[in-house]
N, CA, C and O atoms as a MOPAC input file, in Angstrom:
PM7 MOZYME 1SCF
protein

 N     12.97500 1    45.87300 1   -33.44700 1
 C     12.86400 1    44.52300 1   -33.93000 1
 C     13.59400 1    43.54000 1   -33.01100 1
 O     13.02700 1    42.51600 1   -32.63000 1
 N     14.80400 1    43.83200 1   -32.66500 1
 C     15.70900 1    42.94500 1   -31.85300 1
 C     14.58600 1    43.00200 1   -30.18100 1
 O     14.46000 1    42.11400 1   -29.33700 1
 N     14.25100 1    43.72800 1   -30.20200 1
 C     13.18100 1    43.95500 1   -28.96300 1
 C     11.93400 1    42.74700 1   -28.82700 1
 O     11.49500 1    42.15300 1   -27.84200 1
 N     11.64700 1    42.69400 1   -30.03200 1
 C     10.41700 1    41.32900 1   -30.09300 1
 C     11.00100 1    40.35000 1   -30.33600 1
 O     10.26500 1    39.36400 1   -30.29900 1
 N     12.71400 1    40.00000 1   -30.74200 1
 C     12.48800 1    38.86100 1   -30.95900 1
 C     13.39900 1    37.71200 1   -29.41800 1
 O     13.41300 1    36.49500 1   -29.23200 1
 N     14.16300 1    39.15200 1   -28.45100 1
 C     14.07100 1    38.62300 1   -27.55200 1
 C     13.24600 1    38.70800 1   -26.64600 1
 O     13.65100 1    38.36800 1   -25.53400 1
 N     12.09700 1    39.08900 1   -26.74600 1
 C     10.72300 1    38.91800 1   -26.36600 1
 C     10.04200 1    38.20900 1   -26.47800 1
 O      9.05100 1    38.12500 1   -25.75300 1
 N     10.28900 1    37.46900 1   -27.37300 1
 C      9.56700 1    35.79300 1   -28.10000 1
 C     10.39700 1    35.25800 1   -27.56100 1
 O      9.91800 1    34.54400 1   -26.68000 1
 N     11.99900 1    35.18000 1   -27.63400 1
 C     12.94700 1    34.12100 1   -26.90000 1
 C     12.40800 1    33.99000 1   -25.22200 1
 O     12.16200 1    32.92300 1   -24.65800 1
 N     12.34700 1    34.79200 1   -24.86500 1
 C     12.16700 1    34.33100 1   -23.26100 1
 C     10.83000 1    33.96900 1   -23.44800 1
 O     10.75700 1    32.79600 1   -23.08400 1
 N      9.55600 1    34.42000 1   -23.88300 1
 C      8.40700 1    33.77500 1   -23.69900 1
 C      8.42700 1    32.84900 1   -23.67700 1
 O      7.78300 1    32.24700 1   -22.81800 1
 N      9.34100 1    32.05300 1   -24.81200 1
 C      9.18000 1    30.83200 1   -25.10300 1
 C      9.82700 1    29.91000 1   -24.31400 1
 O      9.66500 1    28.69000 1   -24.36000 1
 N     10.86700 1    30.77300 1   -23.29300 1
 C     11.39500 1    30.13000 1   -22.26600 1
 C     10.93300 1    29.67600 1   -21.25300 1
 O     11.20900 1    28.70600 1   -20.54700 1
 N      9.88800 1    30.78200 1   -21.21300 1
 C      9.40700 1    30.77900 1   -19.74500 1
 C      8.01600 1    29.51300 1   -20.05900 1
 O      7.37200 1    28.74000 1   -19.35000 1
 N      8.03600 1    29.69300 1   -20.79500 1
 C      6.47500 1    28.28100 1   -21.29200 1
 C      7.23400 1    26.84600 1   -21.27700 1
 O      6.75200 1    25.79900 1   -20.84400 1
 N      8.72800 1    27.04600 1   -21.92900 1
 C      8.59100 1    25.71200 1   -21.73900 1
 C      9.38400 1    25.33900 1   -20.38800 1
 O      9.55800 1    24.13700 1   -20.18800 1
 N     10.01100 1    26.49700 1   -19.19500 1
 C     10.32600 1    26.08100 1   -18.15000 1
 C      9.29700 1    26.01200 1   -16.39700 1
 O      9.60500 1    25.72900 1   -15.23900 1
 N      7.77400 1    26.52600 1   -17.23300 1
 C      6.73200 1    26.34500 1   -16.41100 1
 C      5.53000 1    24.97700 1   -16.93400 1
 O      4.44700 1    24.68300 1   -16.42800 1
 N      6.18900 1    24.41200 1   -18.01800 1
 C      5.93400 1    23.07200 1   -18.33900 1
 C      6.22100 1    22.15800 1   -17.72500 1
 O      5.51100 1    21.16400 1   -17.57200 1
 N      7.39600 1    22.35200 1   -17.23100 1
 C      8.50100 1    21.26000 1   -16.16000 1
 C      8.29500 1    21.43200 1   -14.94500 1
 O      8.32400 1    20.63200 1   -14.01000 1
 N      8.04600 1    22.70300 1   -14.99300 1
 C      7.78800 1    22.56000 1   -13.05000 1
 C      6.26000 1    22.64400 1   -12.93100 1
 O      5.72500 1    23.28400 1   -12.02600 1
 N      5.47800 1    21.88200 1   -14.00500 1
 C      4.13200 1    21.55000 1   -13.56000 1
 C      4.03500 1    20.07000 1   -13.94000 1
 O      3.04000 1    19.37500 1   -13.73500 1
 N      4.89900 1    19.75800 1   -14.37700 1
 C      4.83900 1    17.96000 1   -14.63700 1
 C      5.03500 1    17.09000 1   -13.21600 1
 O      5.93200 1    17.02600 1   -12.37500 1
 N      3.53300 1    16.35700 1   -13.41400 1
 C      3.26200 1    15.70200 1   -12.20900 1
 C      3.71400 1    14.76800 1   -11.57800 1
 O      3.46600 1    13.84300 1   -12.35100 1
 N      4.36000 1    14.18600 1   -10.45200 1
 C      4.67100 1    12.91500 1   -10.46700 1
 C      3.81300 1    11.93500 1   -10.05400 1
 O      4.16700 1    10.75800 1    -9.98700 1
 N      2.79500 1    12.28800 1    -9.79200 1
 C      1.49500 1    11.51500 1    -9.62400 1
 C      1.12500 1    10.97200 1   -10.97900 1
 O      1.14300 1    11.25500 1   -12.17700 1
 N      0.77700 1    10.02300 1   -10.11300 1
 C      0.32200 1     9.09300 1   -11.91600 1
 C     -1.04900 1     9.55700 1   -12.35800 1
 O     -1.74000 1    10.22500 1   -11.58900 1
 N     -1.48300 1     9.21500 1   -13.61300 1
 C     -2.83800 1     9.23400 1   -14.08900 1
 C     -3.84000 1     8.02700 1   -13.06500 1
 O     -3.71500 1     6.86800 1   -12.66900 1
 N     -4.82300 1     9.11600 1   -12.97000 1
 C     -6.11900 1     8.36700 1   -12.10400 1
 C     -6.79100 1     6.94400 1   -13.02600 1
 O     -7.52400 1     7.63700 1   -13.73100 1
 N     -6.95200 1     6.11400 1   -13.31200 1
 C     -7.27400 1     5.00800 1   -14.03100 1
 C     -8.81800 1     5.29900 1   -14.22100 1
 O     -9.57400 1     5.05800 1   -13.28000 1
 N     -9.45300 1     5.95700 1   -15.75300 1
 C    -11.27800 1     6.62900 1   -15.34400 1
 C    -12.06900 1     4.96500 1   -15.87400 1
 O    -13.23600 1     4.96800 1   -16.26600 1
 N    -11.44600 1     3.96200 1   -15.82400 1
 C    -12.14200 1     2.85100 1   -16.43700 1
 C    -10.97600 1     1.69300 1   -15.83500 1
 O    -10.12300 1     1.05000 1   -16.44600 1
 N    -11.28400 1     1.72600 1   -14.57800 1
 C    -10.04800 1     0.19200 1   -14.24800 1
 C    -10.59400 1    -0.93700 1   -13.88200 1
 O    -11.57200 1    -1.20800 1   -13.18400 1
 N     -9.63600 1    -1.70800 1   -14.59100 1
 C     -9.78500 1    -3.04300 1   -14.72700 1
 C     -9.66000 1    -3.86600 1   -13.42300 1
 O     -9.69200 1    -5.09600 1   -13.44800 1
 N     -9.51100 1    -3.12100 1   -12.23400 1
 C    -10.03200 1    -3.61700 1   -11.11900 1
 C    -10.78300 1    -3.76200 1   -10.26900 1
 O    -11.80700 1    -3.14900 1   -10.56800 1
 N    -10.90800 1    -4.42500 1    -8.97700 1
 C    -12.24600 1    -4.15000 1    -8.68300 1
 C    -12.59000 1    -3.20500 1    -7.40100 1
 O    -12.23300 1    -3.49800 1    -6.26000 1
 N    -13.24100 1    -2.17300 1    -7.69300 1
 C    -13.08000 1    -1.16600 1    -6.63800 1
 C    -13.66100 1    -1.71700 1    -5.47400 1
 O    -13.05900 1    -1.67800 1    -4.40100 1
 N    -14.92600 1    -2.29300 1    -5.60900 1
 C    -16.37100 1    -2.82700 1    -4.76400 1
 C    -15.13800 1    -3.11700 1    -3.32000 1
 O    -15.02900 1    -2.48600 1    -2.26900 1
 N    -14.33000 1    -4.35500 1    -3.84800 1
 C    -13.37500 1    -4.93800 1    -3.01400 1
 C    -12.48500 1    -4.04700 1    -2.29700 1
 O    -12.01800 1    -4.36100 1    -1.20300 1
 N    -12.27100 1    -3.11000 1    -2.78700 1
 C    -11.13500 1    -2.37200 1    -2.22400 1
 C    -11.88500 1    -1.40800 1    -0.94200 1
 O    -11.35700 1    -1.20500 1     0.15200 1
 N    -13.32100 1    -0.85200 1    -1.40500 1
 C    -13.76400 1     0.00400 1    -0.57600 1
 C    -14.66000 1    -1.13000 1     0.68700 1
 O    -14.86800 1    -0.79500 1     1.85300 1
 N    -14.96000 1    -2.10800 1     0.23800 1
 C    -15.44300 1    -2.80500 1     0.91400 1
 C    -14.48500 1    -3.53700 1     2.12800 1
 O    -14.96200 1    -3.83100 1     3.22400 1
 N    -13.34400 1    -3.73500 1     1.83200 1
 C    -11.90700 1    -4.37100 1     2.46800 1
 C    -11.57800 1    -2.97300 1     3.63600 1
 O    -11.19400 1    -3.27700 1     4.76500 1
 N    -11.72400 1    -1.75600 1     3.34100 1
 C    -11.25800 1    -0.40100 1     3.45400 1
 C    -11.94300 1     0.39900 1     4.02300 1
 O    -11.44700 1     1.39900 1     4.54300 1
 N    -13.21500 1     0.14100 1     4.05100 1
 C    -14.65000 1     0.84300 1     4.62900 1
 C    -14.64200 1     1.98700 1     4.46100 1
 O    -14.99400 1     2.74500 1     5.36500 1
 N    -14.27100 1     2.40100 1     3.35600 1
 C    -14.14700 1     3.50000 1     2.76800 1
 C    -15.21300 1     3.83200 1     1.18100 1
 O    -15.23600 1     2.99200 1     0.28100 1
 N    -15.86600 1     4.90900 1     1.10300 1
 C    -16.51800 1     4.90700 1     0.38900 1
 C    -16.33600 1     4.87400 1    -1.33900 1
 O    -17.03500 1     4.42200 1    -2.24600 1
 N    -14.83200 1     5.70000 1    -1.28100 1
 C    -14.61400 1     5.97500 1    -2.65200 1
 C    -12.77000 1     6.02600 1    -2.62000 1
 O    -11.94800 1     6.56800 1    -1.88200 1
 N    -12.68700 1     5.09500 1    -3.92100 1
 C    -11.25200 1     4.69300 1    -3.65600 1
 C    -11.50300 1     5.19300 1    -5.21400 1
 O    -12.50600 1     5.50900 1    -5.85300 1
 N     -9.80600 1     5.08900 1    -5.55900 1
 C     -9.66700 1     5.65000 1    -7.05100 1
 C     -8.19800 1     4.81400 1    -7.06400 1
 O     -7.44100 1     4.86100 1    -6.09400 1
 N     -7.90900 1     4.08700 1    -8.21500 1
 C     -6.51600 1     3.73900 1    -8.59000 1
 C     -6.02200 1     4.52600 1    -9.81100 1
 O     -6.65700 1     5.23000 1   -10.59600 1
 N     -4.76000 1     4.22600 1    -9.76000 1
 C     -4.08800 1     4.73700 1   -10.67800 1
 C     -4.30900 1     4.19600 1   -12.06600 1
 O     -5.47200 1     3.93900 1   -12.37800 1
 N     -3.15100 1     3.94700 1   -13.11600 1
 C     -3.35000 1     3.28800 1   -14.18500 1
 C     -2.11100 1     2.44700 1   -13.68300 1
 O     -1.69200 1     2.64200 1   -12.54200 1
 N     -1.50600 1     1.49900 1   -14.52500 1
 C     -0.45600 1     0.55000 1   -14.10800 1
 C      0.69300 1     1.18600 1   -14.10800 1
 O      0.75400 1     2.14200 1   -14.88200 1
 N      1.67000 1     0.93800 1   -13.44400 1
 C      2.65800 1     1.40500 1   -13.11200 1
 C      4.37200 1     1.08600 1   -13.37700 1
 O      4.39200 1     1.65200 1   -14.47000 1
 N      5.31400 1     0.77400 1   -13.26100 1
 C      6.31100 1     0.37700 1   -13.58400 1
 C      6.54500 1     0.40200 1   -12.20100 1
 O      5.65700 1     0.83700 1   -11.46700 1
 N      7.81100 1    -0.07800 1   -11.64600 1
 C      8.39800 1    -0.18200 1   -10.23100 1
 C      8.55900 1     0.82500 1   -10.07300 1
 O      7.90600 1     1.37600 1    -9.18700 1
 N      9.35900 1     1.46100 1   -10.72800 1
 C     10.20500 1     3.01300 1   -10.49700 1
 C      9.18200 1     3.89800 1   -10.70900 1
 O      9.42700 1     4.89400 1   -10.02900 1
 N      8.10800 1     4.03800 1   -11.34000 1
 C      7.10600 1     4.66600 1   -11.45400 1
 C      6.35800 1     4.53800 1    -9.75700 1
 O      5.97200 1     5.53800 1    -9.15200 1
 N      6.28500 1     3.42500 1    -9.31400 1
 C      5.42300 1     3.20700 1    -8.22600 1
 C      6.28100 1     4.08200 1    -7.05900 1
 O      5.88300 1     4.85800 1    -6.19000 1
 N      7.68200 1     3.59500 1    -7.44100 1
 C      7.92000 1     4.44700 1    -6.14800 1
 C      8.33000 1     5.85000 1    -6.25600 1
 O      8.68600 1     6.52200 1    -5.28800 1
 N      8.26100 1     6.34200 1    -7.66600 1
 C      8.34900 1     7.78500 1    -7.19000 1
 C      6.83400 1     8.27200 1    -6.69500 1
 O      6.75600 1     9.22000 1    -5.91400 1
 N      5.84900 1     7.72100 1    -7.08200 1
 C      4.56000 1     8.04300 1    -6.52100 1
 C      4.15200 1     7.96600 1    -5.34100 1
 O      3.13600 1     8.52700 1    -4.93200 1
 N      4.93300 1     7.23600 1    -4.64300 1
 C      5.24600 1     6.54300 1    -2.90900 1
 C      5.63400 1     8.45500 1    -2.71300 1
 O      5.05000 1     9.38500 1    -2.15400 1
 N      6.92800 1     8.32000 1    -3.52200 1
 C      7.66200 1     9.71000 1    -2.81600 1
 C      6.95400 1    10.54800 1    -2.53600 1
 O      6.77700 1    10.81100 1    -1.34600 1
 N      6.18100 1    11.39000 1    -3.73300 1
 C      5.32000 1    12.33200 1    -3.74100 1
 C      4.27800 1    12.26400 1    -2.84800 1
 O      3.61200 1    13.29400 1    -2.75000 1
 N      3.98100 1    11.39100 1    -2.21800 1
 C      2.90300 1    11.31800 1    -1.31600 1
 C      3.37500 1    11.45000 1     0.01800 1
 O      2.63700 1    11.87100 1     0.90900 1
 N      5.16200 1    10.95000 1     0.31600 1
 C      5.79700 1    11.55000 1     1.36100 1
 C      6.00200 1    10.14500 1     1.97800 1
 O      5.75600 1     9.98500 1     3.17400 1
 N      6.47800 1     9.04000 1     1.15000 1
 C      7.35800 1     7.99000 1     1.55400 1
 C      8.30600 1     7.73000 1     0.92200 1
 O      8.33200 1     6.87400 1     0.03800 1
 N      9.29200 1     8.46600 1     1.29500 1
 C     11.13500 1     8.04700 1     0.81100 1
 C     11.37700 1     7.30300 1     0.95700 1
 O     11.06400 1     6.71700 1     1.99400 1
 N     12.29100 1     6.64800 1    -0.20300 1
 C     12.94500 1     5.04900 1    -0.06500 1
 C     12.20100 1     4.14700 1     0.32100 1
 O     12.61400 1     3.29100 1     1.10400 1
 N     10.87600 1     4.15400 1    -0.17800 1
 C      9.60600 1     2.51000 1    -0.16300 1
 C     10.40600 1     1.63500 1    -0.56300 1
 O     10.18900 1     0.54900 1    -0.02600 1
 N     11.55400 1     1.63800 1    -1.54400 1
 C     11.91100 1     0.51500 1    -2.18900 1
 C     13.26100 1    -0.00400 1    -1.28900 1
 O     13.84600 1    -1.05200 1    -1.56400 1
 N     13.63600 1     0.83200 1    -0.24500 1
 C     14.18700 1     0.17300 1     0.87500 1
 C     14.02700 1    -0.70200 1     1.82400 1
 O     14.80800 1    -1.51500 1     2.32100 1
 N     12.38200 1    -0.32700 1     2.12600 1
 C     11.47000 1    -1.56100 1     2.88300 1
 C     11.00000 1    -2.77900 1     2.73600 1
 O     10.50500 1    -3.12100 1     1.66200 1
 N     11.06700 1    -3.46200 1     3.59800 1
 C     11.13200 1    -4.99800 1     3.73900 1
 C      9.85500 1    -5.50700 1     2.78000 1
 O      9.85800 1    -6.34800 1     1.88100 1
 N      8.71200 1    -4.64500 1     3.33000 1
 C      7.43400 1    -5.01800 1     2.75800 1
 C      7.29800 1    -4.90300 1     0.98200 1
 O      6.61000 1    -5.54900 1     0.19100 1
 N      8.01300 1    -4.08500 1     0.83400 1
 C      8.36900 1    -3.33800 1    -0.23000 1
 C      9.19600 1    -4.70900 1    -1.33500 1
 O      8.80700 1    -5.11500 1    -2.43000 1
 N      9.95000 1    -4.97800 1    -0.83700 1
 C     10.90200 1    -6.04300 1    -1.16300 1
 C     10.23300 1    -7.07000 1    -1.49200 1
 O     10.34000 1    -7.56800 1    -2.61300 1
 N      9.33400 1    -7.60800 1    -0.44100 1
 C      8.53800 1    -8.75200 1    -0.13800 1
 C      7.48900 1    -8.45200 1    -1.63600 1
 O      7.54600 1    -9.05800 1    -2.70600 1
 N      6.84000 1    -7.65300 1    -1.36100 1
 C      6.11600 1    -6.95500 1    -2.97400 1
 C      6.22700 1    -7.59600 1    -4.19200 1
 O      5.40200 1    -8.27200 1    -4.80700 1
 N      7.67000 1    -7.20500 1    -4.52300 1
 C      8.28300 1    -7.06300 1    -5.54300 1
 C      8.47500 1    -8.57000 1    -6.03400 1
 O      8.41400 1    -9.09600 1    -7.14500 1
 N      8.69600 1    -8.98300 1    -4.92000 1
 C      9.58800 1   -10.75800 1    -5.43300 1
 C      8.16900 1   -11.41900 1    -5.27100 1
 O      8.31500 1   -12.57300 1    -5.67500 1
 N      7.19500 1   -11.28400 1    -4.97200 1
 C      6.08600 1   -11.95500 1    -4.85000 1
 C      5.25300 1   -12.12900 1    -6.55200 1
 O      4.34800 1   -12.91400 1    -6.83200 1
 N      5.95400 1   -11.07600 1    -7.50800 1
 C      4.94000 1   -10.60600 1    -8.65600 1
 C      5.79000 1   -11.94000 1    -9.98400 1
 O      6.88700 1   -12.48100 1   -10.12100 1
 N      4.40500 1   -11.93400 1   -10.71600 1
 C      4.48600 1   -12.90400 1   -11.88700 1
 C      4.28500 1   -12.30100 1   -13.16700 1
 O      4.07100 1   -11.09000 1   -13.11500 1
 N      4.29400 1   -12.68900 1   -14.01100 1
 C      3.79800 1   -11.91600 1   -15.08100 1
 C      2.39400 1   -11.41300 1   -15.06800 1
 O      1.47900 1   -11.71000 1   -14.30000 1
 N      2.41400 1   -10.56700 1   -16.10500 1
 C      0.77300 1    -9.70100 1   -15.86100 1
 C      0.29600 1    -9.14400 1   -14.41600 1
 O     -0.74700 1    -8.51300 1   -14.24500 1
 N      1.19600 1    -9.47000 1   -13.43900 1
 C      0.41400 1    -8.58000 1   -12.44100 1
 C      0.92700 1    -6.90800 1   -12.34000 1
 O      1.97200 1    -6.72500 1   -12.96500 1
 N      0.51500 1    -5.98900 1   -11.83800 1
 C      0.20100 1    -4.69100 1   -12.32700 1
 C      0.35900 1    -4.20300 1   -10.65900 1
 O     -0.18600 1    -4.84400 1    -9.76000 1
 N      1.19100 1    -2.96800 1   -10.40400 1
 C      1.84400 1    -2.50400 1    -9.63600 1
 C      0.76600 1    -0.75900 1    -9.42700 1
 O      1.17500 1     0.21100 1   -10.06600 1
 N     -0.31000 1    -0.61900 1    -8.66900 1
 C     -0.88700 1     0.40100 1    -8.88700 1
 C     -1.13200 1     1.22100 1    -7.86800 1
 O     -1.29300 1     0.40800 1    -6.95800 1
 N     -1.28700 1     2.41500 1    -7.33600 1
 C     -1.50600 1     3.56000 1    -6.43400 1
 C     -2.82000 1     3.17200 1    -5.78500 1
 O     -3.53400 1     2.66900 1    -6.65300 1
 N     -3.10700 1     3.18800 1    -5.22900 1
 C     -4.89000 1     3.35000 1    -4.47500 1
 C     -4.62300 1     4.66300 1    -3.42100 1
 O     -3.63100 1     4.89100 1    -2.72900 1
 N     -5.69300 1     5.32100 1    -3.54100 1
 C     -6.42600 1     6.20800 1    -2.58700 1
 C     -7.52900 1     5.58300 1    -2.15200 1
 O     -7.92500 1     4.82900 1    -3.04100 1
 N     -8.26400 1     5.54100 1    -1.12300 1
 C     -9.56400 1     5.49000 1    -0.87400 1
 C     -9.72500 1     6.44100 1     0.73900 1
 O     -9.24900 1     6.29800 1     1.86500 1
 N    -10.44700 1     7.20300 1     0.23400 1
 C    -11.28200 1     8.66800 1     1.17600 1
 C    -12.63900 1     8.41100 1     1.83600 1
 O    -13.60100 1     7.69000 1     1.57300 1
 N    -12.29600 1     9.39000 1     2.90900 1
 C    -13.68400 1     9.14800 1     3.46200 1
 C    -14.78400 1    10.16100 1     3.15500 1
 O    -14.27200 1    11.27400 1     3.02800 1
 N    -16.17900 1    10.18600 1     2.98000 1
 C    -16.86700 1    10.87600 1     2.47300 1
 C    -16.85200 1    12.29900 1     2.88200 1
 O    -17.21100 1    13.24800 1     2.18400 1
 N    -16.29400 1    12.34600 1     4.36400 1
 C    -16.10000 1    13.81100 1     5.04700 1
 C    -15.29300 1    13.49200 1     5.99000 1
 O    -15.48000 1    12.38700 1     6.49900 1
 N    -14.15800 1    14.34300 1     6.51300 1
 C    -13.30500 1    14.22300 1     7.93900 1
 C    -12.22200 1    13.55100 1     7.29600 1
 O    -12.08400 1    13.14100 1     6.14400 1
 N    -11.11500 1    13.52200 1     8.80600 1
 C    -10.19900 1    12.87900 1     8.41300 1
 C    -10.29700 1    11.18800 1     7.96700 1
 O    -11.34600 1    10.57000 1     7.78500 1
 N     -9.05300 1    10.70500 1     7.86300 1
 C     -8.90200 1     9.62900 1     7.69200 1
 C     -8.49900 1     9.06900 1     6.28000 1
 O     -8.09300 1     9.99700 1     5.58100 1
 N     -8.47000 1     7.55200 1     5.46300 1
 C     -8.12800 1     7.45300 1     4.09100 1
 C     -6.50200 1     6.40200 1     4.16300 1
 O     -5.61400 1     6.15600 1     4.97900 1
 N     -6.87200 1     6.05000 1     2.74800 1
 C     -5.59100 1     4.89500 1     2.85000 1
 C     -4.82800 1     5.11000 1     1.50300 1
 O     -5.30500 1     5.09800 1     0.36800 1
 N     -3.94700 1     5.24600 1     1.76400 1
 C     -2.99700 1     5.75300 1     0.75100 1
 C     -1.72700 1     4.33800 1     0.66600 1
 O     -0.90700 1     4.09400 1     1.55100 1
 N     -1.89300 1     3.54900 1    -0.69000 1
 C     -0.98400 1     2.66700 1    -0.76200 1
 C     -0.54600 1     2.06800 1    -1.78100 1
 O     -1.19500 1     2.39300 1    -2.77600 1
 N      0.64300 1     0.99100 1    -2.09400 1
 C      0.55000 1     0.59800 1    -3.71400 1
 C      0.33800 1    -0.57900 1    -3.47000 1
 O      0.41100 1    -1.18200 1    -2.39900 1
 N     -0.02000 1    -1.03400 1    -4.80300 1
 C     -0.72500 1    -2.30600 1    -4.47700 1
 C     -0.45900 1    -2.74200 1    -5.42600 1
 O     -0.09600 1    -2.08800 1    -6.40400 1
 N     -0.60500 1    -4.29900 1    -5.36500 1
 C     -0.10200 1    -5.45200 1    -6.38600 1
 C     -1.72700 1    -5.58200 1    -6.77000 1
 O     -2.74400 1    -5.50300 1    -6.08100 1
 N     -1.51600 1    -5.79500 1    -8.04400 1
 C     -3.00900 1    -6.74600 1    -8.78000 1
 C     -2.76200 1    -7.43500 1    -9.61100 1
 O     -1.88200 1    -7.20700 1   -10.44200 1
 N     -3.76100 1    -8.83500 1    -9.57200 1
 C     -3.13500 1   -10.06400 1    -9.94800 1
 C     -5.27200 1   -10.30500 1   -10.34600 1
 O     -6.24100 1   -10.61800 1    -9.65500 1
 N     -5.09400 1    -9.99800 1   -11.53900 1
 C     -6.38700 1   -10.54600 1   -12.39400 1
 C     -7.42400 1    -9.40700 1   -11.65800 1
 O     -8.26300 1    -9.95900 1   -10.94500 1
 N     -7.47500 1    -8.61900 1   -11.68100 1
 C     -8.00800 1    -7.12300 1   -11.26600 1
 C     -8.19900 1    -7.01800 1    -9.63900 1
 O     -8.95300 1    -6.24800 1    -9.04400 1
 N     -7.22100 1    -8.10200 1    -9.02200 1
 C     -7.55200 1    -7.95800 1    -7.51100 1
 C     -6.60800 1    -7.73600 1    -6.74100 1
 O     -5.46100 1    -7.82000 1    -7.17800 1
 N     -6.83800 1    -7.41100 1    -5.46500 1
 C     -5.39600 1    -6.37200 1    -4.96400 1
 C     -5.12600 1    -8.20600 1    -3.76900 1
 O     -5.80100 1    -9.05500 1    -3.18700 1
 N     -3.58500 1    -7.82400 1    -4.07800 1
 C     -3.37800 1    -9.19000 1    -3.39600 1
 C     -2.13500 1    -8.94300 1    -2.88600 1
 O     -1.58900 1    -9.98300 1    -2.51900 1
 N     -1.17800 1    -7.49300 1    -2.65000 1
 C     -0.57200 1    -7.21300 1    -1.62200 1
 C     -0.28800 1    -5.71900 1    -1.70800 1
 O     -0.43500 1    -4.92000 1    -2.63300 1
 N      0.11800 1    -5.60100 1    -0.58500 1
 C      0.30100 1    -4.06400 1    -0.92900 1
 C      1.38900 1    -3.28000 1    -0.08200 1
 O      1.82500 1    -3.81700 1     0.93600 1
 N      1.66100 1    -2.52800 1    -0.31500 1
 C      2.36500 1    -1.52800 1     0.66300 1
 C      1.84400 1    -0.16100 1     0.96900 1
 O      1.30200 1     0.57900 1     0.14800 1
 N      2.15600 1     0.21700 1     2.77400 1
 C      1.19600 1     1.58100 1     2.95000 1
 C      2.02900 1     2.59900 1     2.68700 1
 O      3.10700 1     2.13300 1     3.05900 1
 N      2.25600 1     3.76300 1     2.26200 1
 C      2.67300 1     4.71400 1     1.54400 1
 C      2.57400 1     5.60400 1     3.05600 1
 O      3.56200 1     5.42500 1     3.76800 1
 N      1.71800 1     6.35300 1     3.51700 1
 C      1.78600 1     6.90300 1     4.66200 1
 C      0.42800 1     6.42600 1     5.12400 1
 O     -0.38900 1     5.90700 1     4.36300 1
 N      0.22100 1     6.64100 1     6.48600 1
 C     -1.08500 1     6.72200 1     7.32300 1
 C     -1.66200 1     8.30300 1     7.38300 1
 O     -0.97100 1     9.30000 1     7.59300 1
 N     -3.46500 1     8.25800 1     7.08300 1
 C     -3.93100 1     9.04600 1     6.95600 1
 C     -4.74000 1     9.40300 1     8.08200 1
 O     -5.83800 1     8.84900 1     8.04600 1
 N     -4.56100 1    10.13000 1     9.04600 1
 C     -5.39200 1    10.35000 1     9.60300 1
 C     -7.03300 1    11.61500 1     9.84200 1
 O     -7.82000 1    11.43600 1    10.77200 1

């Protein structure tokens, strides 16, 4: 008996400590956004862009991180970003890929009435 029930104790360990090390820091993909893609892929010449959902600051830049830009919120542009925003504007991730091969733009971006109106590049894709 003592056999199953620390047998259930660690199961239950191990579920909820492979819960945590699968929690994403990537944000949710936005499947209905209120912005406008047309613009983004059209600006981007890129075929298929995807944003996030809205973001918080600290949200934006751990998503910077994960993509493999440390300390975005150290950078000038970054700065410039930040002090530029008003109410209701919305702090969001963009990808946009190319249909095959390298290349792609990885960045966060300010939106101000569903349109991207500054941004910062996260890394270069080649």
């Amino acid at each position: 008996m003592k056999l199953l029930i620390h047998l259930a104790q660690a199961l239950s360990l191990a579920l909820v400590l492979s819960g945590c090390a699968h929690w994403a820091a990537n944000p949710l993909i936005d499947k209905r956004p209120s912005v406008h893609i047309h613009e983004l892929q059209a600006r981007f010449h890129y075929p298929k862009c995807v944003v996030s959902v809205p973001l918080s600051q600290d949200q934006a830049i751990m998503s910077a991180e994960s993509v493999g830009a440390p300390r975005i919120d150290e950078r000038e542009d970054w700065l410039e970003l930040i002090t530029s925003m008003v109410p209701d504007d919305e702090l969001r991730h963009v990808w946009c890929n190319p249909r095959r091969g390298p290349g792609g733009v990885d960045l966060i971006g300010l939106f101000r009435g569903g349109h991207l109106v500054a941004e910062v590049h996260t890394v270069f894709v080649d």
